[in-house]
TORPA-127408 format. One record per residue: x, y, z of N, C-alpha, C, O in turn; residue number from 1; residue in one letter. Coordinates in Angstrom, 3 decimals, m for minus. Last residue first. Layout:
<pts>
+----------+----------+----------+----------+----------+----------+----------+----------+----------+----------+----------+----------+-----+------+
:      n.x :      n.y :      n.z :     ca.x :     ca.y :     ca.z :      c.x :      c.y :      c.z :      o.x :      o.y :      o.z :  nr : rest :
+----------+----------+----------+----------+----------+----------+----------+----------+----------+----------+----------+----------+-----+------+
:        X :        Y :        Z :        X :        Y :        Z :        X :        Y :        Z :        X :        Y :        Z : NUM :    A :
...
+----------+----------+----------+----------+----------+----------+----------+----------+----------+----------+----------+----------+-----+------+
</pts>
This chain:
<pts>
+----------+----------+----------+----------+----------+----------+----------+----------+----------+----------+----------+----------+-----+------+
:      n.x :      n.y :      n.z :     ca.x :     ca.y :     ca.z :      c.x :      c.y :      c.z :      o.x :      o.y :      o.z :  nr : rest :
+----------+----------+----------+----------+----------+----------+----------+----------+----------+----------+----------+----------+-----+------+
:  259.040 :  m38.995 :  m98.605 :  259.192 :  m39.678 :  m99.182 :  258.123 :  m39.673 : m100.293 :  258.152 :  m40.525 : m101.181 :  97 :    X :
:  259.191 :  m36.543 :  m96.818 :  260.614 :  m37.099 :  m97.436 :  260.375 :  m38.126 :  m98.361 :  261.341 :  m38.380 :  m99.080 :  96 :    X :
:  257.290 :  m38.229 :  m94.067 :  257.734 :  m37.211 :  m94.536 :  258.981 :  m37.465 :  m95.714 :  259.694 :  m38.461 :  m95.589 :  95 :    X :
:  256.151 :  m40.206 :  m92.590 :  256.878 :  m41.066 :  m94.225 :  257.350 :  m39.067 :  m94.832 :  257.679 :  m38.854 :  m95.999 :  94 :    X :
:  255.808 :  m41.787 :  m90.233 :  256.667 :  m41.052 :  m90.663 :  256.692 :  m41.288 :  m91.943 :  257.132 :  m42.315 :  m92.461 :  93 :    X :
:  253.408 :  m44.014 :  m88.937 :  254.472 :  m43.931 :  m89.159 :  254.810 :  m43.270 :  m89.868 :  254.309 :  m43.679 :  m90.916 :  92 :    X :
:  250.853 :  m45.228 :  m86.221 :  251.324 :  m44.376 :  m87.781 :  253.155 :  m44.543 :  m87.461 :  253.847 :  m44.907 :  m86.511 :  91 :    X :
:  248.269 :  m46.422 :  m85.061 :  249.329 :  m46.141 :  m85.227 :  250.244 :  m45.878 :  m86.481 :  250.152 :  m46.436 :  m87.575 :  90 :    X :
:  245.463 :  m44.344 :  m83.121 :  245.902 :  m44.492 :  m84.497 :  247.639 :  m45.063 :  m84.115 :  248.298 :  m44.502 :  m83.239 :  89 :    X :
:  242.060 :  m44.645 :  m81.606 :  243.183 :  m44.616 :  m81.753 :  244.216 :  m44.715 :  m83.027 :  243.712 :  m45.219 :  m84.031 :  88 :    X :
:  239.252 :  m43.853 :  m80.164 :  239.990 :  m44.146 :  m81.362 :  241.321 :  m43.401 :  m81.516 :  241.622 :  m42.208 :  m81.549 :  87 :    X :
:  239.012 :  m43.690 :  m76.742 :  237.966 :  m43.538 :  m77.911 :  238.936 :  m44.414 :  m78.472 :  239.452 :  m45.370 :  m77.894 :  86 :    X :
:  240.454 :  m42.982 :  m73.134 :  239.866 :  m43.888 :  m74.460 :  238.828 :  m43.467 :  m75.219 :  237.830 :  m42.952 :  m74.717 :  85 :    X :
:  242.729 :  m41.460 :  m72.091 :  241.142 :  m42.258 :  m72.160 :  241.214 :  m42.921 :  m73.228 :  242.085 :  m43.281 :  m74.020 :  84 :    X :
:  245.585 :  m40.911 :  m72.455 :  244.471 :  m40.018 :  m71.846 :  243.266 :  m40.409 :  m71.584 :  242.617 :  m39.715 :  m70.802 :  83 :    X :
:  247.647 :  m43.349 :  m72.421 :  246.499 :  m43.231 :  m72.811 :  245.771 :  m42.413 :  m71.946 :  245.319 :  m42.838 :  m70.883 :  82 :    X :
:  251.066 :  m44.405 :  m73.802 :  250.200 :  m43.465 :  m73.075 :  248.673 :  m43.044 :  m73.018 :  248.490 :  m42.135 :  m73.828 :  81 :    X :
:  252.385 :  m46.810 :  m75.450 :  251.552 :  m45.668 :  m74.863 :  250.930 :  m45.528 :  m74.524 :  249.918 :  m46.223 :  m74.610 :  80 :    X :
:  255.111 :  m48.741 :  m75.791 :  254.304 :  m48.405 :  m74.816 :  253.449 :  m47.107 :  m74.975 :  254.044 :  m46.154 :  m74.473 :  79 :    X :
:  255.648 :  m50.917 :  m78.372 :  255.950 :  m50.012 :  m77.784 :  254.856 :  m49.691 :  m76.685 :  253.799 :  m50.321 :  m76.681 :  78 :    X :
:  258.028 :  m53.544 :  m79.816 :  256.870 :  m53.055 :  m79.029 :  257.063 :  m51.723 :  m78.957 :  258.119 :  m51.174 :  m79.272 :  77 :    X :
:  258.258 :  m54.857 :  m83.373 :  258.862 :  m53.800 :  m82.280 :  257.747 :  m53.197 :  m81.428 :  256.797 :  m52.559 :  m81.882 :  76 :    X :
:  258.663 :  m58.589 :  m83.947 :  258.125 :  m57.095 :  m83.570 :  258.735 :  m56.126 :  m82.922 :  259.590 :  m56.312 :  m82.056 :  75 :    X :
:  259.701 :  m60.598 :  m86.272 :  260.408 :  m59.652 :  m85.444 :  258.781 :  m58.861 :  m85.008 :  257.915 :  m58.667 :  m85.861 :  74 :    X :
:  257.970 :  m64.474 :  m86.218 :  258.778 :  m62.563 :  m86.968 :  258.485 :  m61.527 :  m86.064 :  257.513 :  m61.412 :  m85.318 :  73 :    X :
:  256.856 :  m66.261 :  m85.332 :  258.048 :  m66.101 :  m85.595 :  258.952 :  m65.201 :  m86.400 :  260.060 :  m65.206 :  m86.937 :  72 :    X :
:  253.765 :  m65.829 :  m85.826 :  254.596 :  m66.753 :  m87.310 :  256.032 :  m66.387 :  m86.792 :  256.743 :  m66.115 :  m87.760 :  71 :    X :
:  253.764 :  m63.331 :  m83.420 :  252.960 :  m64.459 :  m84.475 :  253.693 :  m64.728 :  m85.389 :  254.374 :  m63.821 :  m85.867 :  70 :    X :
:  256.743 :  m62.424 :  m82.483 :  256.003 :  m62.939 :  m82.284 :  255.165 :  m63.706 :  m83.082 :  255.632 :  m64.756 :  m83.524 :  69 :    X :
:  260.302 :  m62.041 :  m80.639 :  259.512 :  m62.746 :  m81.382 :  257.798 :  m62.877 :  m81.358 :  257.345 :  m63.387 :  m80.333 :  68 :    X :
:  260.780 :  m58.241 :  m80.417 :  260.966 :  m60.006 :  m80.010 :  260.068 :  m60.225 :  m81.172 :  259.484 :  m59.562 :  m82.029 :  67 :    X :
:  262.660 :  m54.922 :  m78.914 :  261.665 :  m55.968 :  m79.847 :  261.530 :  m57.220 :  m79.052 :  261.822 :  m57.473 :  m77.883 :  66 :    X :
:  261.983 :  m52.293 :  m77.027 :  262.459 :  m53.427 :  m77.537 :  261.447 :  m54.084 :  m78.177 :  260.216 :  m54.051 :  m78.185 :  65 :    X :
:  260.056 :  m50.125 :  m76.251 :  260.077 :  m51.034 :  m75.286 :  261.230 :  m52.401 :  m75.851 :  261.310 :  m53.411 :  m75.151 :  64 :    X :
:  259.284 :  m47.082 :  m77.369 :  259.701 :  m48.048 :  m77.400 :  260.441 :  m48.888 :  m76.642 :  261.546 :  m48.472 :  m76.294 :  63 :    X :
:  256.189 :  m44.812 :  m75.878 :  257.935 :  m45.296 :  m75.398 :  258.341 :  m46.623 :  m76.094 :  257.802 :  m47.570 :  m75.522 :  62 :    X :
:  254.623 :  m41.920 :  m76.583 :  255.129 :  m43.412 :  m76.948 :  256.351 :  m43.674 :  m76.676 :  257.368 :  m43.077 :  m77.028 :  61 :    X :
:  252.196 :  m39.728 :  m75.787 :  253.865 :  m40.115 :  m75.599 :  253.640 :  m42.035 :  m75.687 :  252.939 :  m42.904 :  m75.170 :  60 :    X :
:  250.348 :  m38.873 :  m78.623 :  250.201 :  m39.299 :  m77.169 :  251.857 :  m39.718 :  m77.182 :  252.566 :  m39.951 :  m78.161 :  59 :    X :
:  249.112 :  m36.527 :  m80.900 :  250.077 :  m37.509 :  m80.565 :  249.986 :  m37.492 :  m79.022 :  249.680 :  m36.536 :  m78.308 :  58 :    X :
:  245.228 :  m35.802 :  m81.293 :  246.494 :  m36.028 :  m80.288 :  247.333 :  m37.208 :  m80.542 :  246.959 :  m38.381 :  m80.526 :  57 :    X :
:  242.677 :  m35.168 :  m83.687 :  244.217 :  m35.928 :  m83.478 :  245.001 :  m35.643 :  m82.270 :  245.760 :  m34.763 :  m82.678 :  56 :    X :
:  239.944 :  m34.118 :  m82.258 :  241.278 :  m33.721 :  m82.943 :  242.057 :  m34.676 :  m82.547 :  242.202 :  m35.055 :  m81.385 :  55 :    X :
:  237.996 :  m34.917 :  m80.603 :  237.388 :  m33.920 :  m81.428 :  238.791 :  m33.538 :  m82.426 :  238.648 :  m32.688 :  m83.305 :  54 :    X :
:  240.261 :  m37.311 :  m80.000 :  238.698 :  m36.531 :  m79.461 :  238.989 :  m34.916 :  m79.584 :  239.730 :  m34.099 :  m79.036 :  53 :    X :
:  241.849 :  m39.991 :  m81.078 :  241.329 :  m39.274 :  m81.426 :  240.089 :  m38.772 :  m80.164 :  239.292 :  m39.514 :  m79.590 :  52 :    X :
:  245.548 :  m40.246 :  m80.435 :  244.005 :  m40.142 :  m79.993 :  243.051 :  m39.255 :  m80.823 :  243.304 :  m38.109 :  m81.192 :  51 :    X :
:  248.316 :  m42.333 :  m82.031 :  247.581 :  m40.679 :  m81.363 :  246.442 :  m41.111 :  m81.154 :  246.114 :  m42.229 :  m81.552 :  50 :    X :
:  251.905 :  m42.660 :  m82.055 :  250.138 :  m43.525 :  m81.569 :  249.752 :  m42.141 :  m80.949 :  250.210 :  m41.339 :  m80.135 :  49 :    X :
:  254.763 :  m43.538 :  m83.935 :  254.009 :  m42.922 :  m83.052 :  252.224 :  m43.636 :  m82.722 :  251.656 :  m44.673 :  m83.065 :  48 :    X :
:  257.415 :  m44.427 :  m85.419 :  256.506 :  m45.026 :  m85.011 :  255.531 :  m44.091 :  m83.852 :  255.967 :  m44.201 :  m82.706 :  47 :    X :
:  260.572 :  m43.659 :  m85.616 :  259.340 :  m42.664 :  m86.248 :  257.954 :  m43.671 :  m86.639 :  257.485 :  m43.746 :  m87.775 :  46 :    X :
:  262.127 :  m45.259 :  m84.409 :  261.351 :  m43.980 :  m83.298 :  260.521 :  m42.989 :  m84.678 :  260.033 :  m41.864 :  m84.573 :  45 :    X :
:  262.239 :  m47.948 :  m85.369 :  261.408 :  m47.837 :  m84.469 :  261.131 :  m46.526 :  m83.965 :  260.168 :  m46.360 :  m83.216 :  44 :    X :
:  262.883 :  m46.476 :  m88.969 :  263.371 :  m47.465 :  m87.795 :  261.967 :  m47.557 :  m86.393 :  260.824 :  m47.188 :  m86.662 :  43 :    X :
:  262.403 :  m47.489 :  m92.653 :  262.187 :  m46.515 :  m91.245 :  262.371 :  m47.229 :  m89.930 :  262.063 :  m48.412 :  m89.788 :  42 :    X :
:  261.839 :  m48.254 :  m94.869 :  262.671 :  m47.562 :  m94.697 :  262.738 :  m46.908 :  m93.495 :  263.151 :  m45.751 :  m93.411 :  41 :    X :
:  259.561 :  m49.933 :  m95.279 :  259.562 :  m48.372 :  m95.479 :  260.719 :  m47.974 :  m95.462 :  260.823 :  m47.032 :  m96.248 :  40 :    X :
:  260.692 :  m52.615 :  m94.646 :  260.806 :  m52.301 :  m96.236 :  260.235 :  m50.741 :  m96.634 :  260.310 :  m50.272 :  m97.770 :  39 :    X :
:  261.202 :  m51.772 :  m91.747 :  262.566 :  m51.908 :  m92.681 :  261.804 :  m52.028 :  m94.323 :  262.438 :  m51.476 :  m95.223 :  38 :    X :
:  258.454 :  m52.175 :  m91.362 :  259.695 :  m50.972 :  m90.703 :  260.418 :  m50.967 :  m92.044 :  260.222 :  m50.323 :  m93.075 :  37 :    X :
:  257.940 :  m54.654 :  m91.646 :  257.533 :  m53.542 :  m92.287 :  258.408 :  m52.202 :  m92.463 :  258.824 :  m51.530 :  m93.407 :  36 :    X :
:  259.876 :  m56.257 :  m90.126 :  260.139 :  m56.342 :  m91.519 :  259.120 :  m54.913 :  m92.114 :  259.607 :  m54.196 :  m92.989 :  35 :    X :
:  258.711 :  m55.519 :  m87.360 :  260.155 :  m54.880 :  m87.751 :  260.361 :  m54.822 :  m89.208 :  260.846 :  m53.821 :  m89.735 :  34 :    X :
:  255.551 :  m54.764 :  m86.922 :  256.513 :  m55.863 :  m87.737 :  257.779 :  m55.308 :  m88.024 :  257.873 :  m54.581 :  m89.013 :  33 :    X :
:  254.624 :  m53.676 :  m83.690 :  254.966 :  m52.974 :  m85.038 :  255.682 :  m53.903 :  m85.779 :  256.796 :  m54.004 :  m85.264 :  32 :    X :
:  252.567 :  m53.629 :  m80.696 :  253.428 :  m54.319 :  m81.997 :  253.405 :  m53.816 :  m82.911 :  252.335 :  m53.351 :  m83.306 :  31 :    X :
:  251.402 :  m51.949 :  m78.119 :  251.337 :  m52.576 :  m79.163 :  252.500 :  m52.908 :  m79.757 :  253.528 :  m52.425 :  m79.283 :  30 :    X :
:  250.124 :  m51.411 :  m74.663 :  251.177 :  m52.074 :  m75.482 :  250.760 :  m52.306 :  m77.229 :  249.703 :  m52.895 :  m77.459 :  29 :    X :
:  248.702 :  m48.430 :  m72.805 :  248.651 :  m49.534 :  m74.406 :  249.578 :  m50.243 :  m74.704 :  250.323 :  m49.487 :  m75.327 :  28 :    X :
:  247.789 :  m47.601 :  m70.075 :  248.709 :  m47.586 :  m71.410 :  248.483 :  m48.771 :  m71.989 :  248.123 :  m49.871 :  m71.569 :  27 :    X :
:  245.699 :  m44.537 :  m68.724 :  246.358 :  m45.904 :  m68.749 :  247.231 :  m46.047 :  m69.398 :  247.866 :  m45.028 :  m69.667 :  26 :    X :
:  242.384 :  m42.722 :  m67.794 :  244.040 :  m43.072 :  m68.243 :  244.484 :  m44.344 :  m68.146 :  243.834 :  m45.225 :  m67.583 :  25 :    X :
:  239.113 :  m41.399 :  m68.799 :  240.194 :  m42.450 :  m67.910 :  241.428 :  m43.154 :  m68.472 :  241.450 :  m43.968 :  m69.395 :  24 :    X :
:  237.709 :  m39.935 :  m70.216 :  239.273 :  m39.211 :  m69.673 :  239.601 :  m40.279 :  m68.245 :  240.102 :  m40.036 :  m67.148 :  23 :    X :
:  235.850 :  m41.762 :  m71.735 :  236.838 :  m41.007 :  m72.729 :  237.818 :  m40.090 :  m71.713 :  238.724 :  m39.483 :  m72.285 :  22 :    X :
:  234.787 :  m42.655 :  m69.348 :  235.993 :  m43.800 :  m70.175 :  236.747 :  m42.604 :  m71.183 :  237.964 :  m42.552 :  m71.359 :  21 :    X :
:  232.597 :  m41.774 :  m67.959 :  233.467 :  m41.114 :  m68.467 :  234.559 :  m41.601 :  m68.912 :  235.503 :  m40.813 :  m68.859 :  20 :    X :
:  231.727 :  m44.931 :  m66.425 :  231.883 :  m43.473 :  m66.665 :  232.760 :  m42.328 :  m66.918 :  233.603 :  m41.980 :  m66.092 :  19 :    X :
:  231.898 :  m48.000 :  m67.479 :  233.039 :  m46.811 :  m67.085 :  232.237 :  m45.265 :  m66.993 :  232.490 :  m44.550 :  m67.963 :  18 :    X :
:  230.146 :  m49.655 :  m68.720 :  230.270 :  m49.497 :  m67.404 :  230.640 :  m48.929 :  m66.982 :  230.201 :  m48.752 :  m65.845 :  17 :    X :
:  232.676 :  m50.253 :  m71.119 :  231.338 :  m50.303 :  m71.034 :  231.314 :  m50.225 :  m69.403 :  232.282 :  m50.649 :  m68.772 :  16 :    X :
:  235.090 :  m48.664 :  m73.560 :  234.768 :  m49.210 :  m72.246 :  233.436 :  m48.979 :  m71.902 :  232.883 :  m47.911 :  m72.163 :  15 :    X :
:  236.665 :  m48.406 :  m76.502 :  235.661 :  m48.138 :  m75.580 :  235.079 :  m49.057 :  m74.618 :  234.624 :  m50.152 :  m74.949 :  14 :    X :
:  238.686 :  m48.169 :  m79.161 :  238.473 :  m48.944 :  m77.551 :  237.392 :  m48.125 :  m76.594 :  237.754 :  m47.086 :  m76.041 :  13 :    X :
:  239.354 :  m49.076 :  m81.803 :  237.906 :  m48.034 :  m81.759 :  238.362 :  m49.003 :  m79.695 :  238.246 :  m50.179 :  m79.352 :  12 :    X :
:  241.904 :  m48.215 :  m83.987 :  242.140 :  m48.842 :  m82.829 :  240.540 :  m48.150 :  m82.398 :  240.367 :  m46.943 :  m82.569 :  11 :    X :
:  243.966 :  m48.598 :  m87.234 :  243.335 :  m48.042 :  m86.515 :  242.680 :  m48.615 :  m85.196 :  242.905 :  m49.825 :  m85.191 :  10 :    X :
:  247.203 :  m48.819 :  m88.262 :  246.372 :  m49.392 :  m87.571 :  245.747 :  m48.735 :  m87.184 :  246.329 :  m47.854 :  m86.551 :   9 :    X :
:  249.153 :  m47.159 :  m89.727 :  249.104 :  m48.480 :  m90.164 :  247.850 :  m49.217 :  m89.185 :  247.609 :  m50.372 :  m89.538 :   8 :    X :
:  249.608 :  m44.243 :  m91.739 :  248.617 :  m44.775 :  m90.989 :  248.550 :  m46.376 :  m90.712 :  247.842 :  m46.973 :  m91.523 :   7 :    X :
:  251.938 :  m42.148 :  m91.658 :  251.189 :  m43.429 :  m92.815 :  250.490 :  m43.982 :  m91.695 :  251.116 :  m44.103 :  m90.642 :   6 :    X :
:  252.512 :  m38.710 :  m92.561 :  252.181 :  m39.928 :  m91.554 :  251.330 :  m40.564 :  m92.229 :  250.429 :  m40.210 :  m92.989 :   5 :    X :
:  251.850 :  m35.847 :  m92.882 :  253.125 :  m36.592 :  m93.035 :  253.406 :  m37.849 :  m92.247 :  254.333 :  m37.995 :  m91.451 :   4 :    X :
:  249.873 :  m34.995 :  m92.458 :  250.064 :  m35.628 :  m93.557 :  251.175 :  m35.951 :  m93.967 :  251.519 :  m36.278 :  m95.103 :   3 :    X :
:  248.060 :  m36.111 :  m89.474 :  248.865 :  m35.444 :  m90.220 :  249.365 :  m35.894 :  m91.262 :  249.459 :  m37.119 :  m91.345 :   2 :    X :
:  244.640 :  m36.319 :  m88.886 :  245.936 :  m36.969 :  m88.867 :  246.887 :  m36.138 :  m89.729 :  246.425 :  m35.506 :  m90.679 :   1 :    X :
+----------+----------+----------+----------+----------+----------+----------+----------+----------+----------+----------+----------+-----+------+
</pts>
C-alpha cells in the first residue's frame, strides 16, 4: 500500500465454487462516513479502493453521491471496479499531512 494513504477498511472476498474467482470481474459498492471525510480534512475524490494480488492495484473508483445511512449519517458511495477477487483496501489520501 502506499504511503501516502490511510487505510480505512480492509475487505478478504472470495468466492466458493468459482473457478478462478481471483480474475472474475465486477463492481463493488461501498460507503465512506462523510463526517470522517470532513474531520481528515478530505473530500470524496481522495477516497480510492485497491486489490490486492501479489501487489497493491489502485482499481478505477467512481463516486456515486451521497445519502443517508446506518444511525442517519451522511455516506459517500462509491463504485469499483473489480478485476476478481481476493483482498481489498479502502483508503484515503493523507499525503501533506
Amino acid at each position: 500500500m502506499p504511503k501516502s494513504v490511510l487505510v480505512l477498511r480492509n475487505l478478504d472476498i472470495t468466492l466458493s465454487g468459482i473457478e478462478n474467482s481471483h480474475r472474475t470481474g465486477g463492481e463493488m459498492e461501498f460507503g465512506v462516513k462523510a463526517k470522517l471525510l470532513q474531520d481528515l480534512d478530505k473530500n470524496a475524490a481522495d477516497v480510492s479502493f485497491y486489490r490486492q494480488n501479489d501487489a497493491w492495484s489502485k482499481l478505477p473508483t467512481k463516486h456515486m453521491g451521497q445519502a443517508v445511512g446506518i444511525e442517519d449519517e451522511w455516506y459517500i458511495h462509491y463504485l469499483g471496479e473489480i478485476l476478481g477477487f481476493s483482498v481489498f483496501a479502502v483508503d484515503v489520501k493523507i499525503e501533506g499531512h
